[in-house]
C-alpha positions in Angstrom: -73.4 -36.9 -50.6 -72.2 -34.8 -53.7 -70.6 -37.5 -56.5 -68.1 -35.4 -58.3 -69.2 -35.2 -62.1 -66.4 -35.5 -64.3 -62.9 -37.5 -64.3 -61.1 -34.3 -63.7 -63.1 -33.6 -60.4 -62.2 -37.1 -58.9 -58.9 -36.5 -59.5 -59.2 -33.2 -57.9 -60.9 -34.2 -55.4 -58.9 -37.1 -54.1 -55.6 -35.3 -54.6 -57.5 -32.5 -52.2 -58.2 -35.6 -49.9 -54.2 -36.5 -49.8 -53.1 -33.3 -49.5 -55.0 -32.2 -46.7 -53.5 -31.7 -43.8 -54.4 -34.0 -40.9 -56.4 -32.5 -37.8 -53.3 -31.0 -35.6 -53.7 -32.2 -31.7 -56.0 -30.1 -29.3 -53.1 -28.2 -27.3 -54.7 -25.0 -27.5 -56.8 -23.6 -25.2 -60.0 -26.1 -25.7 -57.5 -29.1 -24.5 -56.7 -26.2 -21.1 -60.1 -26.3 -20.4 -61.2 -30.0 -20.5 -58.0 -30.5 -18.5 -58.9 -27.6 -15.4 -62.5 -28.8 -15.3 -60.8 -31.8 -14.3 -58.1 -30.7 -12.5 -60.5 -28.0 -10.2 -63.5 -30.6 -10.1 -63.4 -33.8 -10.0 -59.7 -33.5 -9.4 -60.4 -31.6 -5.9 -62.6 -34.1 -4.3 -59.6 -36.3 -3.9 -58.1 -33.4 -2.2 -61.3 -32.8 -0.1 -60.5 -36.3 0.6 -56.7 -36.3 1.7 -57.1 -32.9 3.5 -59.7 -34.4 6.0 -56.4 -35.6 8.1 -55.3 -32.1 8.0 -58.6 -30.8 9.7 -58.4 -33.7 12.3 -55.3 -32.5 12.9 -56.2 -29.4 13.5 -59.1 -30.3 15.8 -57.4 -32.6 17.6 -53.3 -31.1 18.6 -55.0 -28.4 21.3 -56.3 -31.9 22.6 -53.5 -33.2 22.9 -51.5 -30.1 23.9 -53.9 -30.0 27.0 -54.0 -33.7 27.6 -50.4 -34.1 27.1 -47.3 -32.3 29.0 -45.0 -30.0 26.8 -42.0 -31.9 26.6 -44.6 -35.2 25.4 -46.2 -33.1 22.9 -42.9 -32.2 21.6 -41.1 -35.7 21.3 -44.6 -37.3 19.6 -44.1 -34.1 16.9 -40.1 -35.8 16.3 -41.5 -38.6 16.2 -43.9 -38.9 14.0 -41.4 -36.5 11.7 -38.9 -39.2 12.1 -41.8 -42.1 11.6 -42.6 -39.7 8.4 -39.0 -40.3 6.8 -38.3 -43.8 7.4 -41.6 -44.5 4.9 -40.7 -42.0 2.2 -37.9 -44.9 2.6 -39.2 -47.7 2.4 -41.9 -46.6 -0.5 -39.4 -45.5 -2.3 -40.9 -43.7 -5.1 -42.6 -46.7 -6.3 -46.1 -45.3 -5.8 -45.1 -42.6 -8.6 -43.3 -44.2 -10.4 -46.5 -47.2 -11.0 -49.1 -44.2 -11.1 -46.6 -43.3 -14.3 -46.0 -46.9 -15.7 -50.2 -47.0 -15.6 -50.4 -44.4 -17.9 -47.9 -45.2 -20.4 -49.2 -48.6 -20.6 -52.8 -47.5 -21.6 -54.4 -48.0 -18.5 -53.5 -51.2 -18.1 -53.2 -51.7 -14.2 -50.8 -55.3 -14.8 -47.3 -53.7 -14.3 -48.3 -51.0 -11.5 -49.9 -53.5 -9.7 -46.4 -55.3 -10.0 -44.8 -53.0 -8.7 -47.3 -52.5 -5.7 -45.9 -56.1 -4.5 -42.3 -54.9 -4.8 -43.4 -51.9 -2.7 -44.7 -54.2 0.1 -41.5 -56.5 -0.4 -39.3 -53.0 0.2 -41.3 -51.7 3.1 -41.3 -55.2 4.9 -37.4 -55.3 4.5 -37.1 -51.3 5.9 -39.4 -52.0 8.9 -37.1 -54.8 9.6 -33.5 -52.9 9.0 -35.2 -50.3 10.9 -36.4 -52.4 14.5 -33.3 -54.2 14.4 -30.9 -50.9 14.3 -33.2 -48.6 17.1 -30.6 -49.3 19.6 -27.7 -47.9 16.7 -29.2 -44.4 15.7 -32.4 -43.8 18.5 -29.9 -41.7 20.6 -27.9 -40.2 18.0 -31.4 -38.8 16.8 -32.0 -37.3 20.3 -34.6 -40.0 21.4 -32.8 -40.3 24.8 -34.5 -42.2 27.2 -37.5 -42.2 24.3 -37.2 -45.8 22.8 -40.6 -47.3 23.4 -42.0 -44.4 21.2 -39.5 -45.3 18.5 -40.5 -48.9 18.3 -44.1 -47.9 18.0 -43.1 -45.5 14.8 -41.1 -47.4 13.3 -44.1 -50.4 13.7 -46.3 -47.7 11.9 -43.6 -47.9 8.6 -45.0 -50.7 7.0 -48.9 -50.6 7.2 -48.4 -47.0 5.9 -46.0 -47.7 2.9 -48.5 -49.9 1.5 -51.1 -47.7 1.9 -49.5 -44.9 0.0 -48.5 -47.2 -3.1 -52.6 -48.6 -2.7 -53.7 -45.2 -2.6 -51.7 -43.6 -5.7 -53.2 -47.0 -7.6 -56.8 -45.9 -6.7 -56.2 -42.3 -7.6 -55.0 -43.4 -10.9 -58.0 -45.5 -11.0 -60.4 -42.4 -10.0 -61.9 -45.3 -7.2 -63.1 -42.7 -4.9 -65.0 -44.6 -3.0 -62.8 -47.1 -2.3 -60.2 -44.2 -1.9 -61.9 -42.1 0.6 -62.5 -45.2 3.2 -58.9 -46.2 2.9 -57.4 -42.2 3.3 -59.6 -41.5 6.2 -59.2 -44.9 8.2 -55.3 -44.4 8.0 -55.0 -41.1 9.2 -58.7 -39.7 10.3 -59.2 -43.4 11.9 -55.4 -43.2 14.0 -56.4 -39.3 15.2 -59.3 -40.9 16.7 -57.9 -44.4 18.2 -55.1 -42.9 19.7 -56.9 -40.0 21.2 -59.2 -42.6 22.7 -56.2 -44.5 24.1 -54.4 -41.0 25.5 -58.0 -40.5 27.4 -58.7 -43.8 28.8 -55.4 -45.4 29.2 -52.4 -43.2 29.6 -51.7 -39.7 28.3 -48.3 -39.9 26.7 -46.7 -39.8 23.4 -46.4 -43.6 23.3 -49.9 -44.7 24.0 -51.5 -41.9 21.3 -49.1 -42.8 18.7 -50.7 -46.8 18.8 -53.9 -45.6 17.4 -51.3 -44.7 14.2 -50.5 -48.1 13.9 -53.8 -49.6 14.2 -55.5 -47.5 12.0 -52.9 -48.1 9.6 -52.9 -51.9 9.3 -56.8 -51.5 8.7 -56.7 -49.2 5.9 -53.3 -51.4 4.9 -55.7 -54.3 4.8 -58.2 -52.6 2.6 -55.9 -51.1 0.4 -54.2 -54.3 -0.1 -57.9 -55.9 -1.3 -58.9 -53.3 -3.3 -55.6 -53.2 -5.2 -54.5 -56.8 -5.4 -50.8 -56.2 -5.4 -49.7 -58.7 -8.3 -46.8 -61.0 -7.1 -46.0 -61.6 -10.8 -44.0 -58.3 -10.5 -41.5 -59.6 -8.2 -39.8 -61.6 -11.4 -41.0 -58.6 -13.6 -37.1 -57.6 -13.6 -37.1 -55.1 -16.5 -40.5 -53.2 -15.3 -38.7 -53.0 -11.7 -35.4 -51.8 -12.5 -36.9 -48.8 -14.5 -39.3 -48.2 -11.2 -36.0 -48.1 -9.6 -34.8 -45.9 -12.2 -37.2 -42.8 -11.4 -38.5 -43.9 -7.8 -35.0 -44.0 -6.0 -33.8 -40.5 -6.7 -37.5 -39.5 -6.2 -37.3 -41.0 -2.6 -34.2 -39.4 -2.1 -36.1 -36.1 -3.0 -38.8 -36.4 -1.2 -36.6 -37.5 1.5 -35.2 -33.9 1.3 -38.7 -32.7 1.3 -39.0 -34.1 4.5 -36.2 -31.9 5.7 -38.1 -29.4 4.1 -40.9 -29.8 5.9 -39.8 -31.7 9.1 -36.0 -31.1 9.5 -36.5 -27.6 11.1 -37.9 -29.6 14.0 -35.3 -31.7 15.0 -32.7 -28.7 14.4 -35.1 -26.8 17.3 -35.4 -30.0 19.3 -31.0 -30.4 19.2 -30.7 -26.4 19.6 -33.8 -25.0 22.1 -35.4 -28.2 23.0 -38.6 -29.9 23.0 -40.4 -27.0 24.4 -39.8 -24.9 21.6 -40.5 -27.9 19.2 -44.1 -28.2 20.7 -44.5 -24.4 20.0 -43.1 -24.3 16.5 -45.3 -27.7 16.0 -48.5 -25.3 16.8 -47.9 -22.4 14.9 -46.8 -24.8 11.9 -50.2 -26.5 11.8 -51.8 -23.5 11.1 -49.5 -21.8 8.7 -49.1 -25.4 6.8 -52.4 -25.6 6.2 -51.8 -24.4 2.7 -48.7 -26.0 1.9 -50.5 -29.6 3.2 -53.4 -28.8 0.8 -51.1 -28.1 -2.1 -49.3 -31.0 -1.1 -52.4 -33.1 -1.6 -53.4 -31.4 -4.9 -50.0 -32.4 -6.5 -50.7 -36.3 -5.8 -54.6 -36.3 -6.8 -53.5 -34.0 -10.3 -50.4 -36.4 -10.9 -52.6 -39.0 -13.2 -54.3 -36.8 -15.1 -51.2 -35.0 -15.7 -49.1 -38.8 -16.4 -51.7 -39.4 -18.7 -51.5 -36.2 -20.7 -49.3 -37.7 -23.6 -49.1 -34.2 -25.2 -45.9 -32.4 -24.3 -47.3 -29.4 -25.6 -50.7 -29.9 -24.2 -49.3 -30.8 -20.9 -47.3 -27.7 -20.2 -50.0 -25.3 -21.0 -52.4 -27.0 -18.6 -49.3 -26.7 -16.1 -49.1 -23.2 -16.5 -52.7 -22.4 -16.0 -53.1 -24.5 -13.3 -50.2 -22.8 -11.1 -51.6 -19.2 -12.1 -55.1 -20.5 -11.0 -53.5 -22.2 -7.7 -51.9 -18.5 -7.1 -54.9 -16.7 -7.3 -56.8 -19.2 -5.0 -54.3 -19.5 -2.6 -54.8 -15.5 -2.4 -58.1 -15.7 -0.1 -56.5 -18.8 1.9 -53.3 -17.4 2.6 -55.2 -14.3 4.2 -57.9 -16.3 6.0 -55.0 -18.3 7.8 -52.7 -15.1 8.7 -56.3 -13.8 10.3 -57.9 -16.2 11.6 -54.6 -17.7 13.8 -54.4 -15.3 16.4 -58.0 -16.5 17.3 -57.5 -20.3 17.0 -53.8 -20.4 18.5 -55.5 -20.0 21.8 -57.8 -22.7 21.3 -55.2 -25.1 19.7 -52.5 -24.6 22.8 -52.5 -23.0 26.5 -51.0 -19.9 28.0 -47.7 -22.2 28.6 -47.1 -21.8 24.5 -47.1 -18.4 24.8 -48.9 -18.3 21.9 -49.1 -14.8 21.3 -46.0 -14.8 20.1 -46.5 -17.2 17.6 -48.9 -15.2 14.9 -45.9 -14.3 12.9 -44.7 -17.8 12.7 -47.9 -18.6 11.5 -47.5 -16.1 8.5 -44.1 -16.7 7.8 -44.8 -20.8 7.5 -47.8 -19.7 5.2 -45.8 -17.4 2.9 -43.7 -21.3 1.8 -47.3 -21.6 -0.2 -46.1 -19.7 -3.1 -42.5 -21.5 -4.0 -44.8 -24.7 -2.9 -47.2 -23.5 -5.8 -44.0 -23.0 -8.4 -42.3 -25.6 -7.7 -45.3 -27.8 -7.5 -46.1 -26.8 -11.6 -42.6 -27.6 -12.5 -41.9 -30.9 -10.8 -44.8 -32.4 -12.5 -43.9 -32.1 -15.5 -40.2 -33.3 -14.7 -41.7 -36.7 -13.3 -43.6 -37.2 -15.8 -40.3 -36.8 -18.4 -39.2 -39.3 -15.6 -36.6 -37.1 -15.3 -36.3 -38.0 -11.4 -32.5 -37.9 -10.8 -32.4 -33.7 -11.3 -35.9 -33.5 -9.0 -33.9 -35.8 -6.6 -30.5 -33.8 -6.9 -32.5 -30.5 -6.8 -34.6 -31.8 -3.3 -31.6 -32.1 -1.9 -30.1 -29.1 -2.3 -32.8 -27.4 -0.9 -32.6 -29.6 1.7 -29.1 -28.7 2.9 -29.8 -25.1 1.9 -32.8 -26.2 5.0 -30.7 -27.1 7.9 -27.8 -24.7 7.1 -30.3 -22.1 6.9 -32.0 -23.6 10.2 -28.7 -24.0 11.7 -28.0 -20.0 10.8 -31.7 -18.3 11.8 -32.3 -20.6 14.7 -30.1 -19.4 17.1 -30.1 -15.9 16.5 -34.5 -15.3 15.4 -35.6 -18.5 17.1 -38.5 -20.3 15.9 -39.6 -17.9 13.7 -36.0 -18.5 12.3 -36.7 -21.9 11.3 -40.1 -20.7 9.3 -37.7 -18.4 7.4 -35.1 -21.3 6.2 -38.1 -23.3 5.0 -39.4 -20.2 2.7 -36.3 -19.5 1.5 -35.3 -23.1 1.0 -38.4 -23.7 -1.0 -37.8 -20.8 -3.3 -34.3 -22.5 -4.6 -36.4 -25.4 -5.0 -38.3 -23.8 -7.7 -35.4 -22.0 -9.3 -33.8 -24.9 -9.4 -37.0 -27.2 -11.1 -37.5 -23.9 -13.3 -33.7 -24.3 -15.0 -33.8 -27.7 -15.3 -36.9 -28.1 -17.6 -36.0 -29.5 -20.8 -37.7 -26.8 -22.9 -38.1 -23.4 -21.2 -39.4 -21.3 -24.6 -43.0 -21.3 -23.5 -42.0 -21.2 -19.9 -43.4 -17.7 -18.4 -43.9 -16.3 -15.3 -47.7 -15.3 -13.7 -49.5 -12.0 -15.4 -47.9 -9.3 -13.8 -52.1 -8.8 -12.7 -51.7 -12.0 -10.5 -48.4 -10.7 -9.0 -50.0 -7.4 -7.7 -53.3 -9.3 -6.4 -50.4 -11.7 -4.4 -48.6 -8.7 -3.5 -51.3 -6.9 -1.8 -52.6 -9.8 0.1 -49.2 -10.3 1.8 -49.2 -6.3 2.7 -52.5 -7.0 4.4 -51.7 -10.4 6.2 -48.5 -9.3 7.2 -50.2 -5.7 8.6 -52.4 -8.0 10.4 -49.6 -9.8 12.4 -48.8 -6.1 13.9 -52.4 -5.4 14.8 -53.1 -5.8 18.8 -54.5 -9.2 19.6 -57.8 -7.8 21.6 -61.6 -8.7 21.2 -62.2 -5.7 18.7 -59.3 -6.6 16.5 -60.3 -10.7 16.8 -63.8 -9.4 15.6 -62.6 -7.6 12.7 -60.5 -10.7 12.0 -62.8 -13.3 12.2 -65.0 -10.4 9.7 -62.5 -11.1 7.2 -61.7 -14.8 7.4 -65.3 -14.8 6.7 -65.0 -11.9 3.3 -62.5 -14.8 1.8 -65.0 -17.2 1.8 -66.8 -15.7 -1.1 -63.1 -14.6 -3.0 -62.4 -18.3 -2.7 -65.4 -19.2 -4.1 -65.5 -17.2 -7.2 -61.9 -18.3 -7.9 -62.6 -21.9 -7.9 -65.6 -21.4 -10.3 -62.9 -19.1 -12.8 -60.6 -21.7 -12.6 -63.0 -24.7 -13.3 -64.2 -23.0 -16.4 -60.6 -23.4 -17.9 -60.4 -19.6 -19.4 -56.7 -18.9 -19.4 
């Protein structure tokens, strides 16, 4: 250590000490960086995790489209739309809104877990309102003749609301372990059980959709133990009412996404019947493949991006993520356009017709892009718990939904209702866009990324026009294979943080 030598150095030297500028905050591109290693590593095991129910899905609806008859395929789809909508419900946005409390309290798990007890107090009470009222709105709904199934789905509400608010807890928690046996049991575990009960006890909609309800209230059970929902929280008045604050307008948003994603159903079901539900449920597990896996990168990114404090920090890493997210959803947008005139014959029989349903499949896919936008923007509005404009702005894109539905459905059909949900979906994102609080930084994706986006639509929607014969399937199933690589280098770009 150098000792200054004189009086008049000291002086200088601690005046240079009290002038100095303190170290500014890492927002640049170093804080980018440690924030996408974690977002596109560790960050996407959670999703590997959550999007296991997607490829059970996918493995097991040509089961059930075989084991089951149309119009029992089609009313198990409403129905388990319908089950879907009742637990954003009773939830009500209190599994984001204790994932945010967590990180503004440090880490400290006291509150959230609070508020995990008020969740199962909610969802008890909605499962309740709900069985009571069945004989009130099951008709009205289009469930004629179909009550038995709505008792079991409305069963299903509770065990699955406190599994969500456990599982946003554990995420927050990075308990992966703990995390992975809970997500899998509740919806991997109730594929499986309820195919079992289709097979060897009766093949209807009813019977399969037990093995929901079983699965759910053993992951429930789990969940519960591995969280330890704090009944303190009940009297926690303060802590509540601001969970309230932010999570009510968030489930009435997300009860709009619902319409987003579901509504278009039960507008076919009232307008062409369950037939046509059955074959617009088909071609929209293929072509929501991507929307369900962006869906599940939004909730395993939300604590890392709660506990950003940075405003500045936080923004930037929001920007690069959703220009990374476009570029990989490049290769996976073009696998699914190819590859689902290959598997829509193994996911359904000839009764589907399911030749026709390859450009459904693309036009569903093409809702990945506003997902990705819109996906960036609400993020950063939850974490400003600024839920009342992403509850307002849900549900205008959820009306924009069924009016659109109500428009395109009768005169283009099914592939009328994949066209509302695109377009609904893009005044989503417009909508989160204008409403951030500071837009100056706000830009759009390198007009680079646009072109590569561009060009990959051209080519998946060429491919929709190509005849459906062995030579073409070959050549298809040649380039599902060529995005495997794309993907791959993608996913190491974005991991390395280099904006």
């Amino acid at each position: 250590m150098t000792v200054p030598q004189t009086r008049r150095e000291a002086r200088l030297a601690a005046a240079g000490a009290a002038t100095a500028p303190a170290p500014a905050p890492d927002t640049g591109s170093t804080a980018v960086q440690k924030g996408a290693s974690v977002l596109f590593g560790r960050g996407l095991l959670y999703v590997v995790v959550w999007s296991m129910q997607l490829v059970v899905s996918s493995l097991i609806s040509p089961v059930l489209a075989h084991l089951m008859p149309l119009s029992e395929f089609g009313v198990l789809a409403s129905a388990i739309a319908l089950y879907q909508a009742l637990v954003v419900l009773a939830v009500a946005g209190l599994d984001q809104a204790s994932v945010l409390q967590r990180a503004e309290d440090g880490g400290d798990d006291r509150k959230a877990r609070g508020l995990i007890a008020v969740g199962i107090v909610l969802a008890a009470v909605v499962t309740a309102v709900a069985l009571a009222t069945i004989p009130l709105w099951g008709d009205v709904a289009g469930f004629v003749g179909e009550h038995p199934i709505l008792l079991v789905a409305v069963l299903w509400i509770f065990p699955a609301a406190v599994v969500q608010l456990s599982l946003a807890i554990l995420v927050a928690q990075d308990r992966i372990r703990v995390f992975a046996v809970t997500s899998l049991l509740s919806s991997v575990g109730g594929s499986i059980i309820g195919l079992g009960l289709l097979v060897f006890v009766h093949a209807d909609a009813t019977t399969y959709a037990w093995g929901g309800v079983f699965a759910q209230a053993a992951a429930m059970v789990i969940g519960f133990a591995a969280t330890r929902p704090r009944l303190a929280g009940l009297a926690d008045r303060q802590t509540t009412a601001r969970a309230f604050k932010l999570g009510v307008p968030i489930a009435l948003g997300n009860l709009s996404y619902f319409v987003l994603n579901a509504g278009d159903r039960i507008v076919v079901q009232r307008l062409l019947g369950p037939d046509e539900v059955a074959r617009y449920q088909i071609a929209y597990v293929v072509g929501s493949a991507v929307i369900l896996l962006l869906t599940f990168t939004n909730q395993a990114w939300a604590p890392h991006f709660a506990a950003l404090r940075d405003a500045v920090a936080r923004r930037r890493l929001a920007l690069h993520a959703r220009d990374q997210l476009y570029l990989l959803l490049a290769p996976v947008l073009l696998a699914v356009t190819l590859v689902s005139p290959v598997a829509l014959p193994i996911l359904a029989p000839a009764s589907y017709r399911v030749h026709e349903l390859t450009a459904v499949v693309f036009i569903v896919a093409l809702t990945a892009f506003p997902v990705v936008a819109s996906g960036a923007t609400g993020r950063l509005l939850l974490v400003e718990r600024r839920g009342v404009a992403v509850g307002v702005i849900a549900a205008v894109a959820g009306a924009v939904n069924i009016g659109a539905n109500l428009l395109l459905v009768p005169l283009l059909g099914i592939a009328g209702a994949g066209v509302s949900t695109v377009f609904a979906y893009m005044v989503l994102a417009a909508l989160q866009q204008l409403s951030l609080p500071d837009r100056r930084e706000w830009r759009g994706p390198r007009t680079r990324t646009v072109l590569v986006l561009a060009a990959v639509v051209v080519v998946a929607g060429a491919s929709v026009l190509v005849p459906q014969d062995l030579v073409w399937n070959i050549v298809r199933v040649a380039g599902v294979l060529g995005c495997l690589p794309w993907f791959v280098r993608r996913l190491r770009i974005a991991r390395g943080g280099t904006p």
